[in-house]
C-alpha positions in Angstrom: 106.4 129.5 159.5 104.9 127.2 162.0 101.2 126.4 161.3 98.6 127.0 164.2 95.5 125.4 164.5 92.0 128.4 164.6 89.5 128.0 166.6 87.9 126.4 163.7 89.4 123.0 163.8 89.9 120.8 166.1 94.2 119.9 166.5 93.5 116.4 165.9 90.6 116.4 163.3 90.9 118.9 159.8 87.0 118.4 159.7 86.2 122.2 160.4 83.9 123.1 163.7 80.8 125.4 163.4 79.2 127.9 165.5 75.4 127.3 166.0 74.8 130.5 163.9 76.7 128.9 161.4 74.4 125.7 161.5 71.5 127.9 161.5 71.7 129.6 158.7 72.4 126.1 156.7 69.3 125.1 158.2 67.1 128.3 157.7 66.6 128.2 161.7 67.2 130.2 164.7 70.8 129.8 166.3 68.9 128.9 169.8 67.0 125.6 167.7 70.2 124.1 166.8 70.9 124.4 170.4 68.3 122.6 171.5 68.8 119.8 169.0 72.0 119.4 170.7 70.3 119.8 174.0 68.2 116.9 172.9 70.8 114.6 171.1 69.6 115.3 167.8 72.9 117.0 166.4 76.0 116.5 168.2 78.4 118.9 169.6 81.7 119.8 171.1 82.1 122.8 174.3 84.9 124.7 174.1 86.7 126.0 176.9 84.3 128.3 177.6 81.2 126.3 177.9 80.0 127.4 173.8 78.8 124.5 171.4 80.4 123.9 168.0 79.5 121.4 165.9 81.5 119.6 163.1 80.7 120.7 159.3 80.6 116.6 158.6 78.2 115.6 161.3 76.0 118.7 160.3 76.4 117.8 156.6 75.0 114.1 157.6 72.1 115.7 159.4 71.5 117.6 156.7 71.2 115.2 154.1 68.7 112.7 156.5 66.5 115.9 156.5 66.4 116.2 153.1 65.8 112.0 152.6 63.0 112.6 155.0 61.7 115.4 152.4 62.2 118.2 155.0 58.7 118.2 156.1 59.6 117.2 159.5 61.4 118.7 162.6 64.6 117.0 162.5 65.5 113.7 164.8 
């Protein structure tokens, strides 16, 4: 059987892709703020075909972790 690649990867890349709901709830946040940190560079993104963000779990894992160096007190960027 031929493997297919989700909407959840990119066909190059196995690192897995994330809806900004997805990202949200890792960051205890509203969907549209992780939106606007990609809006404002913060957290960087990919469009799909249709114009909707997704974001890759390993760059939101690394944004993660410089929030939690920065002992979380702090808007991220």
């Amino acid at each position: 059987m031929a493997q297919t690649s989700s909407a959840r990867e990119a066909p190059d890349d196995q690192d897995g892709l994330l809806t900004p709901s997805e990202v949200a709830k890792r960051f205890g946040v509203h969907p549209k703020t992780v939106s606007r940190w990609a809006a404002a560079g913060k957290l960087r993104n990919i469009r799909t075909l249709g114009g909707h963000r997704r974001f890759r779990t390993s760059e939101v894992l690394e944004f993660l972790h410089r929030i939690e160096d920065h002992g979380g007190d702090e808007e991220p960027g």
